[in-house]
N, C-alpha and C positions, 0 to 999 in steps of 0.2 A: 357584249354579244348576246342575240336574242338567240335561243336553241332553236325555235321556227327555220332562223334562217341559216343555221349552221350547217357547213360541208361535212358530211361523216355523221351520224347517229347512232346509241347503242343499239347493240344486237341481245339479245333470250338467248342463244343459245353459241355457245361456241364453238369455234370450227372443227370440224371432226379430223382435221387433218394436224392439230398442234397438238401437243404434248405438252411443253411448258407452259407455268403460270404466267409470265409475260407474254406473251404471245397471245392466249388466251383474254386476258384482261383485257391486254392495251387493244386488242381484236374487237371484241364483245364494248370496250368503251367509248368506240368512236377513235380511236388514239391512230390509227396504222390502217393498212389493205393489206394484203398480202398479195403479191404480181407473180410471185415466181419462186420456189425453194428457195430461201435465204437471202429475198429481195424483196423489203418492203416498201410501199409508199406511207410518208408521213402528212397524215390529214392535220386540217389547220388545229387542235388540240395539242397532237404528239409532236406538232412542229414547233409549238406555245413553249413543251416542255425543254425541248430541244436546246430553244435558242435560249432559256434562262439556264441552264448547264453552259451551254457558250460562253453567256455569260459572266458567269464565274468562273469560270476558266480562262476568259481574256483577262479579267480584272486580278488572278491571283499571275500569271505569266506577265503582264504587263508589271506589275511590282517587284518582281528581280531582274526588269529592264530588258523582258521577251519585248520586238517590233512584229506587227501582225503582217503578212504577207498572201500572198496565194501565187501556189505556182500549177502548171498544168497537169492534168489527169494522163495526159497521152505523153507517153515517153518514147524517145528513138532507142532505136536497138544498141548502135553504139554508143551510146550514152553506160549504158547496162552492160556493156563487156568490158568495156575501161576497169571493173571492178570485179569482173568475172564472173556474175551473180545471174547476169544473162541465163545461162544453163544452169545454172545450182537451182534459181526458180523454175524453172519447168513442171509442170503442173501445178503449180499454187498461184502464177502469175498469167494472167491472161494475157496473150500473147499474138497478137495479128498483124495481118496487112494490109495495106491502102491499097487504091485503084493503082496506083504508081509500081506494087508489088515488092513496097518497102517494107520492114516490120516495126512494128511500133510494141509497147505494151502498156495496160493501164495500170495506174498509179497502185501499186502493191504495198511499197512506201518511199520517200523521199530522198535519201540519204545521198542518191548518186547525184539526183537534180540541185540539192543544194551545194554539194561540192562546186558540182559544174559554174551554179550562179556567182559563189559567193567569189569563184578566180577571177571574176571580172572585178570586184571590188577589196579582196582584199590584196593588196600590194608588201605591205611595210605593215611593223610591231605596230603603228600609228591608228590603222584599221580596225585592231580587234580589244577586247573582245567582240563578238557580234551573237545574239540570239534571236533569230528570225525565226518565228513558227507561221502554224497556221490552223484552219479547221476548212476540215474538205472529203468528198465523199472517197472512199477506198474500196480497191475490188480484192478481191481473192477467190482462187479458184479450189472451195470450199467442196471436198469430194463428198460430204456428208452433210450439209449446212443442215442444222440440228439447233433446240435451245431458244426459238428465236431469232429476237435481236441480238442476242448474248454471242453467236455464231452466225457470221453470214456471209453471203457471199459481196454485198453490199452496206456501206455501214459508213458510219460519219466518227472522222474524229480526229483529236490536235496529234498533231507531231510539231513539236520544238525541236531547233537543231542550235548546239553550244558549239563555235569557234574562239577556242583561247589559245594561245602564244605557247602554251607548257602545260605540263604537266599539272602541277600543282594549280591554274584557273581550272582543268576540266573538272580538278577534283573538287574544291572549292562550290561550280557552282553545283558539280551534282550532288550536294547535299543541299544546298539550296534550294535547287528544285524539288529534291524530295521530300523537304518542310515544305514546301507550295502544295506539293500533292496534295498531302495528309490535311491543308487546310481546304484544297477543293471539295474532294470527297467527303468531308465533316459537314462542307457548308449543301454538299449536297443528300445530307440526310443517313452519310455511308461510314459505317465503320470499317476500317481498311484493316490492314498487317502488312506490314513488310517484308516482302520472302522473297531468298533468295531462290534461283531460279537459272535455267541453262539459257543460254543465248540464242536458243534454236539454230533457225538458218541467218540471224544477224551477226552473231558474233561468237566468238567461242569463249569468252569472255563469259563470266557469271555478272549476271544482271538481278536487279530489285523488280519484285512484281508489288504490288497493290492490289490484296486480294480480298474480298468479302466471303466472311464466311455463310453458306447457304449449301444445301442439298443439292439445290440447282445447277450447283457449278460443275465445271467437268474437268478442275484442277482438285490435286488434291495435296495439302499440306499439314509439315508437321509444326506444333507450332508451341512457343511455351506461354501459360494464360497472362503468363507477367509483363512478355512485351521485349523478354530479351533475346529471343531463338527463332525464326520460323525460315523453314526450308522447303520447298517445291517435292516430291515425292520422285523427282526426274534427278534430283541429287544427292539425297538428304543421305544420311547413315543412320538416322537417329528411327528409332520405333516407340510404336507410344505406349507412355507406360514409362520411358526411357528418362533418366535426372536431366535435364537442363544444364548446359555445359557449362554457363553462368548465374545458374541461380539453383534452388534447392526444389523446384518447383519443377512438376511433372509431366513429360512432354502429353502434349493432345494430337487427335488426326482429325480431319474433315475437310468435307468438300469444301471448292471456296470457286468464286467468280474473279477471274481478272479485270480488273475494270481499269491499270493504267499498268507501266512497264517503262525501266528508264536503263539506257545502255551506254557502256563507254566505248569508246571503239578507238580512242587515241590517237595513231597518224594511219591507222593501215589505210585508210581513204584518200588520203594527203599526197599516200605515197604511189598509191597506186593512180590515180588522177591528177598529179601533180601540184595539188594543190599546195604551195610556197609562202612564207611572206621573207621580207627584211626585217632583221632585228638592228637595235640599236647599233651596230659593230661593223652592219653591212653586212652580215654574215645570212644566207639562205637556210631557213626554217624550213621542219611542215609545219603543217594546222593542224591542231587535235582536235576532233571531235566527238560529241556526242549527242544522243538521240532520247525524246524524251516524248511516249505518245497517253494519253485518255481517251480512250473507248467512250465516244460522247451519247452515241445511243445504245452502245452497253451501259451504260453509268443509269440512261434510264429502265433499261430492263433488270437493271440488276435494283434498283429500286422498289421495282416491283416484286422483285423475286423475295425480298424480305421483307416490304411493308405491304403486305394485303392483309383481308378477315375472308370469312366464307361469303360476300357480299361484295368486293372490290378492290378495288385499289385506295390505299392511303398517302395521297401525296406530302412529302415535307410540304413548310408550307414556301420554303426559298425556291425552291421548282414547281410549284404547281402551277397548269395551265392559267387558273384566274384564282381569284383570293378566297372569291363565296361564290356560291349557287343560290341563286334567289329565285322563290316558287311561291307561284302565288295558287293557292288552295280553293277555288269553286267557281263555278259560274258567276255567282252574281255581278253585276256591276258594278258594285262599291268595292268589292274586293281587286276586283281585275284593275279598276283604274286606280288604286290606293299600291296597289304592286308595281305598277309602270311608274308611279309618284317617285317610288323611293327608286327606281331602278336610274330613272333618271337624274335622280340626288344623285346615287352612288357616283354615278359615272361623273357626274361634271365632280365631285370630291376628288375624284381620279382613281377610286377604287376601281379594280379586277374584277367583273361579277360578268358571270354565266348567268343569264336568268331564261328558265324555263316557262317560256309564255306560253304552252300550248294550253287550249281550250277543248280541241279535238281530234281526229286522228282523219287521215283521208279518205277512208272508211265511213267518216260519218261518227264514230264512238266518241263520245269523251273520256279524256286522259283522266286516268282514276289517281286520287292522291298517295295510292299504292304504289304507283308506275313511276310517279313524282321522285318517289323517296327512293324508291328503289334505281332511276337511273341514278340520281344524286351519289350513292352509294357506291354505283358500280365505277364512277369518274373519278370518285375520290377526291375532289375539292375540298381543301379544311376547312370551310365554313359552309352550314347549310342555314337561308336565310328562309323564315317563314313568315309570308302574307295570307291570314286566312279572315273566318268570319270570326274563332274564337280570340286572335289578334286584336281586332279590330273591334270587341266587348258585344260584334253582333246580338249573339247567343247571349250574353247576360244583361243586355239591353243599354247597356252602358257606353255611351261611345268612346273611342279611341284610337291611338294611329299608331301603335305600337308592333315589335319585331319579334320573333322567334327564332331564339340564335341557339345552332349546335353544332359543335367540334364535331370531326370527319370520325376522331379516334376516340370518344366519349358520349355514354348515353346521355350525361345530364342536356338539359334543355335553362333559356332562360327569355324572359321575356325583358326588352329593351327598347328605347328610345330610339328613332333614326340618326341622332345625334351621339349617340353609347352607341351603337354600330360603327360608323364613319371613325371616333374614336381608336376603338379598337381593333378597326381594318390597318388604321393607318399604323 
């Protein structure tokens, strides 16, 4: 992708109206808009990041036998009192009427639509297990949307839903799935914890969160450093400073970001929607199940909220928008067309590269190599690729056709071959 012709460019100064580091960043980077208090639009960059977190998220749910699905944003009202939850949402669910003067709401989360789907196909023990998810935009009617993307009133992200025969499958796979977690979030640059946590308005049931520790977050957990203890601050007993109830090690407190949350909720759905199968015996079951969601553009704010410097964003390199940035450094001729040489290597190699071809601004200025480095910086792509004249031995009269390679998260610099490039992209 050529930056000339790219939708979305950084901004100097950031919005006066954000607070958070993400918001600010991904704002300032070209990443997001902002439409509305806690309604973003994602520009072709932040939608880059987006769908390589999908990604990863398809490919770790697709491996303990999640089927990807999509179901509707608009839900009928009876659908929602079948479960009683109709009014238990009231003010967190958006809530309307069609020209017809039906009511509808939109997708808050799925639990009641997949019951509904899944009675048409599950019959008999024969049917299940079954785990259908999905990735889809969700509304909440967020009275303070704050944080960002971290809190919004609009937001992308998976819910998996677990139908097993007993007991003992839901339990099964929700350990399964929560070893899937811990590999999404690893694969997406994130150290998590496991903490328990109230089931809000889903369940009353205690549920596992996935939290990142950060300042930024607007949870707060206690947690022990070894990996055997951590509790929501909405349930915990423990204070810090407090022994660790299985180890000898000393509880901690801090903020933290949710970035997934997985729930059991057993048959009360089953029972109250009827949803049945047949066991072996002919005998009438319910279905148990459970609910398993990733905050996919929290997952990237929360990214940000732990990898920046005083100068950007630092993307992992498994989510970032493109692999390098490639800037070609001065007017001349030899330079400019010795930049497009390798730009267009990269690409037929199949490398990810941003390249920065500007020459001038619309103003008439030329883009100074200060500007260069410093959007580089603010995008945060782990590879920054340099075409200049002292690459190319202009300045030492020496010819050459060589790269100047530097990591997003390190000052060293090194000069390379477009063949040790390509190499080490790949």
């Amino acid at each position: 992708m050529r930056y000339s012709q790219l939708f979305g460019k950084t901004i100097r100064q950031a919005p006066k109206d954000e607070i958070s580091a993400n918001a600010k960043l991904l704002t300032r980077g070209g990443f997001v808009q902002k439409l509305a208090a806690g309604i973003y639009t994602l520009l072709p960059l932040g939608l880059r990041v987006v769908e390589k977190i999908s990604q990863i998220v398809r490919e770790e749910m697709n491996a303990i036998g999640g089927q990807e699905i999509l179901m509707p944003s608009l839900h009928p009202k009876e659908i929602w009192q079948q479960s009683g939850r109709w009014e238990i949402l009231k003010g967190a669910m958006y809530q309307l009427k069609d020209s017809s003067k039906r009511d509808f709401g939109l997708g808050f989360t799925h639990e009641e639509i997949i019951v509904d789907l899944a009675k048409t196909f599950v019959k008999s023990w024969r049917d299940l297990p079954l785990y259908p998810y999905q990735i889809q935009e969700k509304f909440r009617d967020e009275p303070r949307p704050r944080s960002g993307l971290i809190r919004g009133r609009s937001f992308i992200m998976k819910d998996l839903y677990s139908l097993n025969a007993d007991q003992k499958g839901l339990d099964d796979f929700y350990e399964k799935c929560a070893q899937a977690y811990a590999k999404i979030f690893e694969r997406c640059g994130l150290k998590t914890i496991r903490t328990k946590a109230s089931g809000g308005v889903f369940t009353k049931e205690l549920t596992d969160e996935f939290q990142v520790l950060s300042d930024a977050g607007e949870d707060e957990i206690f947690y022990c450093p070894s990996g055997h203890f951590a509790e929501n601050r909405e349930i915990t007993k423990k204070k810090e400073g407090d022994k660790c109830p299985l180890c000898d090690q000393k509880i901690k407190r801090s903020k933290a970001i949710e970035v997934g949350n997985i729930f059991k909720f057993g048959t009360v759905y089953a029972e109250k929607m009827n949803m049945y199968y047949t066991d072996e015996k002919g005998n009438k079951k319910p279905v148990y199940l459970g609910s398993y969601g990733v905050g996919i553009t929290r997952t990237m704010a929360a990214v940000c909220e732990v990898s920046h410097d005083d100068t950007g964003i630092i993307w992992p390199k498994s989510i970032a928008p493109y692999q390098a940035q490639l800037i070609g450094i001065s007017n001349q001729e030899i330079v400019i067309s010795q930049a497009e040489e390798v730009y267009q290597e990269l690409t037929k190699a199949g490398v990810e590269v941003l390249f920065d071809d500007r020459t001038d601004l619309p103003a008439g200025r030329q883009v100074s190599a200060g500007e260069k480095f410093a959007d580089c910086d603010l995008i945060g792509i782990p590879v920054r690729l340099v075409v200049s004249e002292k690459t190319l031995g202009l300045r030492s009269g020496r010819a050459g056709d060589k790269i100047e390679w530097k990591e997003r998260k390190s000052d060293k610099t090194e000069i390379l071959g477009l063949e040790q490039v390509v190499k080490k992209l790949r």
